[in-house]
C-alpha positions, 0 to 999 in steps of 0.5 A: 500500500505504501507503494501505490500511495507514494506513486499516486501522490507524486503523480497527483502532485505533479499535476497540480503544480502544472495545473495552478501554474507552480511549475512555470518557475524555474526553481520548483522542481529543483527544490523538491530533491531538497525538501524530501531530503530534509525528511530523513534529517527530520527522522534523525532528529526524532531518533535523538541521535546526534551521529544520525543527524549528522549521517543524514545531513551528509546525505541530504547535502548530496540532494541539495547539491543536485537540486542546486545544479538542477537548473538542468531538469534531466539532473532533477530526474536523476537526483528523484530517482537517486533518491528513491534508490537511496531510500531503498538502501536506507536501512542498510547505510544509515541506522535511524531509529526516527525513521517509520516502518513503511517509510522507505517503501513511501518515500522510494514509490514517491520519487520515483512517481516525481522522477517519472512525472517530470521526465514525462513533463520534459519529454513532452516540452520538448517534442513542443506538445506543452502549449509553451506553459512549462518553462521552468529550464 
């Protein structure tokens, strides 16, 4: 269930960002890999684990780093996707306590949906089928 939750969020919010418009600036997409990242320092945090905090701040500057030079939407996709492959590793590079059981199985369909969404959105605009409304490179 995780699963199918994760990818239907990712895709639904996709599709809202386009529908009301967020996605026409050039820096909502590359904030996403960011946020998500955040979460896993928020669970070390409620691990109250200073060393996880710090595992998980190393991890997440990889995903701010991406984001940051994601003005290049194709290193967007690659960070959503790199993420969900890290939360399929997780529990197996970082012990954190903070973190919810049916977290990873979430986290991973959610990037992956979001990896997807915007490799679908990118693809479209460039076979010029976007009406000219998603511009955000």
């Amino acid at each position: 269930m995780p699963y199918v939750i994760g990818i239907v969020l990712s895709v639904s919010v996709a599709l809202f960002a386009r529908w009301v418009g967020f996605d026409r600036d050039r820096a909502f997409y590359p904030t996403v890999p960011m946020v998500i990242a955040s979460c896993c320092v928020l669970f070390g945090a409620m691990s109250e684990s200073v060393h996880t905090v710090i595992l998980e701040s190393a991890a997440m500057t990889v995903f701010v780093i991406a984001g940051v030079a994601g003005f290049s939407a194709w290193i967007v996709v690659a960070a959503l996707a790199g993420h969900g492959i890290f939360d399929a590793l997780h529990g197996r590079l970082v012990e954190n306590s903070g973190v919810l059981v049916r977290w990873p199985a979430f986290c991973l369909a959610y990037d992956l949906g979001a990896a997807g969404s915007l490799a679908w959105l990118i693809k479209r605009q460039l076979r010029g089928n976007m009406g000219g409304q998603f511009r955000p490179w």
